[in-house]
N, C-alpha and C positions, 0 to 999 in steps of 0.2 A: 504493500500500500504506500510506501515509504518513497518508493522507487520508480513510481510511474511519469512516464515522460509527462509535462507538464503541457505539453501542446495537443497531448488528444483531448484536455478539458474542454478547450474551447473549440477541438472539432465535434467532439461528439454533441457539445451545443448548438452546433451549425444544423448536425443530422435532425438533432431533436425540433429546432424549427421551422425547418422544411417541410414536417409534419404537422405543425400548430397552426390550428386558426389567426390569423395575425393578433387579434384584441388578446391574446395573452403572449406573444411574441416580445415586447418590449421588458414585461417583467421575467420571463425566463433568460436575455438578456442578460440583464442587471444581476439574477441569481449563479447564473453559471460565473460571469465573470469575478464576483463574490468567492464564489467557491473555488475558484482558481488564485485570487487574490491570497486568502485564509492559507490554502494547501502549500503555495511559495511561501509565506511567511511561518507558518506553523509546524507543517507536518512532513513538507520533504526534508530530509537527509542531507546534511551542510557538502558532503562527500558523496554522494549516491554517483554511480556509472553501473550503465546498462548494459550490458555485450553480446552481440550478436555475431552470426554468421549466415553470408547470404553467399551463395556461386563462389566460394570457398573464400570470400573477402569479408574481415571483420571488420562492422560496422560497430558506430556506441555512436543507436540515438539518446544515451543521456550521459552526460559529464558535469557534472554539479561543482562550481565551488564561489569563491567571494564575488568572481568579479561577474559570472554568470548572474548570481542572483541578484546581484546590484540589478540590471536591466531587467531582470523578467520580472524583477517586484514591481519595476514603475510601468513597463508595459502593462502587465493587469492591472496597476490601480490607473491607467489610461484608460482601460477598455471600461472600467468601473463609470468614470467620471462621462465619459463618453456614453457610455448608453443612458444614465440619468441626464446627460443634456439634451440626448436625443428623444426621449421617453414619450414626447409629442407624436414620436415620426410612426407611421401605419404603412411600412414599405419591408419588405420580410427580405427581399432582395438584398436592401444596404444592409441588415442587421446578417444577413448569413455572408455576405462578402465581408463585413468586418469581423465577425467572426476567424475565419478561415485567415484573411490577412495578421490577426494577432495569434493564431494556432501558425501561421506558419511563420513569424518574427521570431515565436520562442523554442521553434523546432531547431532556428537557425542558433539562437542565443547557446541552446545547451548539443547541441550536435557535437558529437565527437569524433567526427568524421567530418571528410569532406563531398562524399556521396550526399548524407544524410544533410549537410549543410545547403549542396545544389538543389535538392528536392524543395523543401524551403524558402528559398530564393526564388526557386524558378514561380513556386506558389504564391508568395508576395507579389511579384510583378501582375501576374493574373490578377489575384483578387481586388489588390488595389486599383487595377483600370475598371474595374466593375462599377467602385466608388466614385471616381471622374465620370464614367459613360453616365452614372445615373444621374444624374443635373437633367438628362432629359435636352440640351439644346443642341445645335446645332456645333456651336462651337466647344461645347464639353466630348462630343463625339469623335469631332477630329483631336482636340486633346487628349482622349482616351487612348487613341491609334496609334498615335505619335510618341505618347508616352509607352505604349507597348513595342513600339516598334524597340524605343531605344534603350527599353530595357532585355528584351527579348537578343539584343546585339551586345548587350553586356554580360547578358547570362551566357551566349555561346563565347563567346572571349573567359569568362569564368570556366566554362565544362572544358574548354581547350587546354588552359591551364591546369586542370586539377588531371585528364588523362595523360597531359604532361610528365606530371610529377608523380604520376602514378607508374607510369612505363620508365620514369627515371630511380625511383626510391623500392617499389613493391608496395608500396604503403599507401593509404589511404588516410593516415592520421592529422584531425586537424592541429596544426603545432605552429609554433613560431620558427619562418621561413629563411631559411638564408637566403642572399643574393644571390638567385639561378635565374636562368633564362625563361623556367616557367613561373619562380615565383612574382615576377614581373609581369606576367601574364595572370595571375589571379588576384595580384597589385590591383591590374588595368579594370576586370570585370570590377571590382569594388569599388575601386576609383569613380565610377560611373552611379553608383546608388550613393554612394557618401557625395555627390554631388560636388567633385572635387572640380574645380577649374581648370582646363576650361569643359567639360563633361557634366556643365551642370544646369543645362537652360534648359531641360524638360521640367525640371521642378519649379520655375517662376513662370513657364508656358502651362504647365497641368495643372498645380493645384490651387491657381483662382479658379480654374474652372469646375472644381468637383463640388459637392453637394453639400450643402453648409457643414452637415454634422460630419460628413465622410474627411472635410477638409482635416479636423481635428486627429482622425486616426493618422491619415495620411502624413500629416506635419512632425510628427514622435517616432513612427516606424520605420518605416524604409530609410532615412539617412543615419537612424539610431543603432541600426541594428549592422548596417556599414562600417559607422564609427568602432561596436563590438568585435566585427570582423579584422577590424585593422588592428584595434588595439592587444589582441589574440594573436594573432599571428604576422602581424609589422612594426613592432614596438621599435624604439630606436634606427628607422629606418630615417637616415637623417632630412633626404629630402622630402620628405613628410613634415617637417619644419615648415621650410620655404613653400611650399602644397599651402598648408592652414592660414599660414602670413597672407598668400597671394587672397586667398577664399573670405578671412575677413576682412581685408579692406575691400576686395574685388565686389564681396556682396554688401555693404555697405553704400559703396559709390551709385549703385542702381536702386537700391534702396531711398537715397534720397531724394533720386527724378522721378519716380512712379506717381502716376494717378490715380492707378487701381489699388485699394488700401488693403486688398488680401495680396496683390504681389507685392507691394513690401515687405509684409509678414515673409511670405516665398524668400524672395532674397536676404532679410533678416535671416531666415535657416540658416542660408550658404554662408554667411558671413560668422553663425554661432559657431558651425558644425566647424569650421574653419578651428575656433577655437580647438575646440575637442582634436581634430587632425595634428596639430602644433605639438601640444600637449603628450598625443603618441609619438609625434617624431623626438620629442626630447627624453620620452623614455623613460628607465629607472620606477622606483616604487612612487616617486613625487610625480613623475609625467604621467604615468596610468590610473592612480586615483583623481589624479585635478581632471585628467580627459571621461574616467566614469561619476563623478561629481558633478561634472558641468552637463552631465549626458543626462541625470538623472534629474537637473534641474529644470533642464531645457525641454524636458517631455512636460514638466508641468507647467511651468509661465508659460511656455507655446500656445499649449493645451488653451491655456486661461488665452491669449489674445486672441485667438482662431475662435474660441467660443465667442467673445465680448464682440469681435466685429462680425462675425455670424449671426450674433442675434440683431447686432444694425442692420447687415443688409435684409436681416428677415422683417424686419418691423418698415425699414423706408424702402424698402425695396430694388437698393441702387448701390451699388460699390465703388464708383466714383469720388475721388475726392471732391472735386470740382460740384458735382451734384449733390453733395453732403454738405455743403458749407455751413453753419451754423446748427446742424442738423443735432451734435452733441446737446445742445441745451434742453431737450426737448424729451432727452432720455438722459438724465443725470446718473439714475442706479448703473445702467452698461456700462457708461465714462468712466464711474468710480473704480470697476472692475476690470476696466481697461488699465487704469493710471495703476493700479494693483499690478499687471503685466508686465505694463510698460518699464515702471522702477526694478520690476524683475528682472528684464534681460540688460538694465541699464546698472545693474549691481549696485542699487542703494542698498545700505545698511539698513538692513532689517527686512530686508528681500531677497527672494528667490535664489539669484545668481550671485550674491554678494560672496558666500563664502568660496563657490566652486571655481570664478575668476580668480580671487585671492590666489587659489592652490596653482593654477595656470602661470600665472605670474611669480610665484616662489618658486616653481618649478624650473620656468626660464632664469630668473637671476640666480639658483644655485647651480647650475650651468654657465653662468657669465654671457649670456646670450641678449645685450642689453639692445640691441635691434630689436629682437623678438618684444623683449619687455614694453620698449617706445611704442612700436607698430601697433599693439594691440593696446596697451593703452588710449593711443589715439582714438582708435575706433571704437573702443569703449563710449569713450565722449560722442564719436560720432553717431554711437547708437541709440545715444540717449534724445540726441537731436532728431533723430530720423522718426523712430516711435513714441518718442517720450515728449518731447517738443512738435514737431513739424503736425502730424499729426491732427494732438487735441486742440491746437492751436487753430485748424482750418476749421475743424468742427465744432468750435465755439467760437467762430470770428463772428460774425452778424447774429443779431436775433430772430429766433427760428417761430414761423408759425405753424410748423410741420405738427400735424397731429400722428402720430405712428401708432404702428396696429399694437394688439396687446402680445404680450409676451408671455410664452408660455409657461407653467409654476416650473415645468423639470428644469427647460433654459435658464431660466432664473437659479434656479436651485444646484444646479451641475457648476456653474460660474463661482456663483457665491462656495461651495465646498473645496473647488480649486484654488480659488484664493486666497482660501483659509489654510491650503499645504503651501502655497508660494508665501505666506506671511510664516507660515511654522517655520520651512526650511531657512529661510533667512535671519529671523531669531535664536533660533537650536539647531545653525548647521555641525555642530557635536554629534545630534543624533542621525545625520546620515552620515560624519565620516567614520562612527562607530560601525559601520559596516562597510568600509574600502575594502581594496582587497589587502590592500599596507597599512602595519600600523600607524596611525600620524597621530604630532599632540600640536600642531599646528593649529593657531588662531585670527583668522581673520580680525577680533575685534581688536587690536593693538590700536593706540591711542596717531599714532603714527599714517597707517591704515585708515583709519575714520577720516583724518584731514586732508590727506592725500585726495580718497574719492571726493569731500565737500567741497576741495580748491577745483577739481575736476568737473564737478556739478554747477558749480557757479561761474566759472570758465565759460561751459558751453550754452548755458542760459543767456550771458551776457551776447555771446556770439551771435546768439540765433536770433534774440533780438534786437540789434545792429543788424543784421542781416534777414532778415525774417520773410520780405519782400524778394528777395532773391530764391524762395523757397516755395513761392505761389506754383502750385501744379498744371501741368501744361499736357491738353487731352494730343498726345500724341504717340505714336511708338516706335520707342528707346531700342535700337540695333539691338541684340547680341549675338552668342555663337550659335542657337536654333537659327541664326538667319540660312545656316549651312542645308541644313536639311527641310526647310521650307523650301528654298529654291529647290530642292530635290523634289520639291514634292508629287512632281508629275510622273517622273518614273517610278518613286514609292509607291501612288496610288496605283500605279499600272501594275506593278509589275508585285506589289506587295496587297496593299488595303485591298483593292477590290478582288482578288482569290480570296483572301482571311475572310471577306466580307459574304463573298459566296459561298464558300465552307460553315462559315456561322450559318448562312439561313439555309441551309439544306441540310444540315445536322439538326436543328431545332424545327423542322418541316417531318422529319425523322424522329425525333423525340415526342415530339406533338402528340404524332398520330398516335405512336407506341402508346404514350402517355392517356390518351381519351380512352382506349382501348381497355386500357389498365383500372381508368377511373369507373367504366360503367360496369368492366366485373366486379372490380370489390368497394364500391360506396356503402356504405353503411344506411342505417336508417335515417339516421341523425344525421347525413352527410361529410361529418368527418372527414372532408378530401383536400387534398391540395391543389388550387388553384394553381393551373401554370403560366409560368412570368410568361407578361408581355411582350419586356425585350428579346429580342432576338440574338442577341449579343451575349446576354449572361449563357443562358445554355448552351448555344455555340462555342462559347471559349470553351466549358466544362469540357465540353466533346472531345472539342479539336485539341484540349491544352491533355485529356487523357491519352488521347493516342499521339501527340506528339513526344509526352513523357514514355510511352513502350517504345516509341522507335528510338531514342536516347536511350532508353535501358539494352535494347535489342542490340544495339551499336556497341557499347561498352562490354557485351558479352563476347560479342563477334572478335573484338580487339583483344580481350583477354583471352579469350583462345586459343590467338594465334603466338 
């Protein structure tokens, strides 16, 4: 009982509401993610490993220890906070794709192996485009595509890599890599979900696009669980320094021309996750807890701004800076809950990110690494201006006659308990470094530390307004490296989307029928059935994403064989 992989909680929760009438889908939900929550914290095994053997190659889907469990804690209490924000939503679709997308984060988390790690990966990619497709528009569809395309070209750069190192070593073991020609190759496939520079423009193209509540899982996962991956098996990889340097300023600079107030959030990522990146390139027991500290902070202030401007655009209906102007006055509780965020990734004292920066930065000056220390410093400040400044500032400039719809108690409620762990963590960050994976007696509140961020706060206040006009939002759009494969996009869709597209509806044209077939044999009296989804997309992937995993399994047999 002790010993079970922690990711079939949340599959077998998937299986179970596939089955459920949706009006009890949101609380089973919440229950399962609960019970996965409780199980990480309580009752697995601080050491537990699983072993297996499959076509005479041993796998270990479970490797348990400090730094695993750091992440798979705050994934489930993500999925937790997450289904109570979403607890409105009557869509069985999003709740079994985020399902399956946090069953397969912490397949990846505790995999000990790198088979069991691919399966995983390749599973995130899928279920998270389910979350973008479901927005329903036009332009969430082609994000969906484009985001599968380019993670689907990371994951076979990933599975190249690991048959690599497998026809190189015999071994399958997920470990810490030395410099080989493949390990540079499943560098590259991760390089790619950790949204490393320049490999990171699907994440500020995809996830304004996805579905208020999906944006949240989305924003924690996939670059979280990158970050794990690196910090596992590329610690002291030194260009992984210069990597996180480039990622938070790089994400920063586009963070402060956006108009669209969830692609800020987006590029805020790249520019966090950057931190985190740095942090593993410097290494040692100091680089790896500041990079899982800051990881575990970053799931939750995210969590909190993705909710707070999710519930604006669901109340005014517009994500727009430009078309928001004044729009903050008018919802004072979201702004409060934002400015709660905001101080979060801007590491005020007595917020979110205050402690796990602090470690980031000891990390680099006990290295002598005072570029590092400047660079990210800077951007600190400049982050405070971007989300913390720029921002509340646009949506409290005019007086708002905006009457916004009401808001729902879970939204409400999901916000408000997120804020309450980004004020715990930033008060009592003791009590997460009591579970790094190194021991540290490291304190952020040094009297030194306090003055340091205050001169830094009031620096960039001063700045922003001396300049604040220069920071008015311009409905336009800002280059970057997706410009690459947008111009592609004619032979993509030729020659990629529209097969993927016709495969999707001829598989769900095929499952359909199966499916009505199946309903009028065994419907109950009471009807008890499951409605089958709309889209044409979700079951399609299902289809096509199972038989593309046999013919990758079929391949890897073929190759060990010989």
């Amino acid at each position: 009982m002790n010993s079970i992989p922690p990711f079939l909680i949340p599959l077998l929760g998937a299986l179970l509401l596939y089955g459920l009438k949706p009006k009890f889908c949101n609380l089973l939900f919440v229950a399962i993610c609960s019970v996965l929550f409780f199980y990480l914290l309580l009752l697995l095994d601080k050491d537990a490993k699983v072993e297996m053997t499959w076509l005479s190659l041993t796998l270990t889907p479970l490797k348990v220890d400090a730094l695993s469990l750091v992440f798979g804690s705050v994934f489930s209490l993500l999925l937790i906070l997450g289904g109570i924000f979403a607890y409105h939503l009557i869509d069985k679709l999003q709740q079994i794709a985020a399902l399956l997308y946090g069953s397969a984060a912490l397949c990846v988390i505790f995999a000990g192996d790198l088979l069991t790690l691919l399966i995983g990966w390749e599973v995130m990619a899928l279920a998270s485009a389910i979350l973008i497709f479901q927005n329903n528009t036009k332009s969430s569809h082609s994000a969906a595509l484009r985001y599968l395309f380019v993670h689907l070209v990371g994951g076979t750069v990933l599975l190249s890599g690991i048959l690599w190192c497998f026809a190189e070593t015999l071994s399958l073991e997920f470990r810490h890599f030395d410099f080989e020609p493949y390990s540079v190759l499943i560098l590259l496939g991760v390089a790619i979900n950790a949204a490393i520079v320049p490999f990171h423009a699907w994440l500020p193209d995809a996830y304004p696009k996805a579905t208020t509540t999906g944006a949240i899982f989305l924003g924690a996962l996939t670059t979280k669980t990158a970050v794990y991956v690196l910090a596992r098996g590329f610690h002291e990889w030194e260009i992984l320094i210069l990597a996180g340097v480039i990622m938070a300023v790089y994400g920063l600079a586009y963070a402060l021309v956006q108009n669209d107030i969830r692609r800020i959030l987006a590029y805020d990522i790249v520019s966090q996750v950057g931190f985190m990146v740095a942090a593993i390139g410097i290494g040692g027991h100091s680089g790896i807890n500041a990079a899982a500290a800051h990881a575990f902070a970053h799931v939750l202030y995210n969590a909190l701004l993705f909710m707070s401007v999710g519930s604006l655009i669901f109340v005014a209906g517009r994500s727009s800076l430009i078309g928001l102007l004044g729009f903050g006055r008018s919802i004072p509780l979201i702004m409060i809950l934002y400015m709660i965020g905001a101080f979060s990734v801007s590491a005020f004292p007595g917020f979110g990110a205050f402690g796990s920066k602090y470690l980031i930065l000891h990390a680099a000056e006990e290295q002598h690494l005072n570029w590092v220390v400047l660079l990210l410093y800077l951007t600190s400040v400049g982050t405070f201006v971007a989300v913390g400044l720029r921002v509340p500032y646009l949506l409290l400039l005019n007086k708002s006659n905006y009457k916004p719809k009401e808001l729902p108690g879970g939204m409400l409620l999901g916000m408000v308990i997120t804020g309450v762990f980004c004020i715990g963590l930033g008060v009592a960050p003791g009590l997460l470094f009591e579970r790094l994976p190194y021991e540290t007696h490291i304190s952020p509140y040094s009297m030194t530390n306090i003055m340091r961020t205050a001169h830094l706060i009031v620096f960039a206040s001063f700045a922003f307004w001396i300049f604040r006009n220069r920071f008015f939002p311009i409905d336009k759009v800002v280059l970057d490296t997706d410009w690459f494969y947008r111009k592609a996009g004619l032979p993509i869709k030729t020659i990629i989307q529209m097969p993927l597209e016709r495969l999707f509806s001829s598989t769900e044209l095929l499952v359909n029928k199966v499916t009505d077939i199946g309903i009028k044999q065994s419907a109950d009296e009471k009807g008890f059935v499951v409605k089958v989804a709309s889209s044409r997309f979700s079951l399609g992937v299902a289809i096509a994403s199972v038989v593309l995993t046999l013919g990758a399994m079929t391949l890897i047999i073929l190759i060990n064989s010989n």
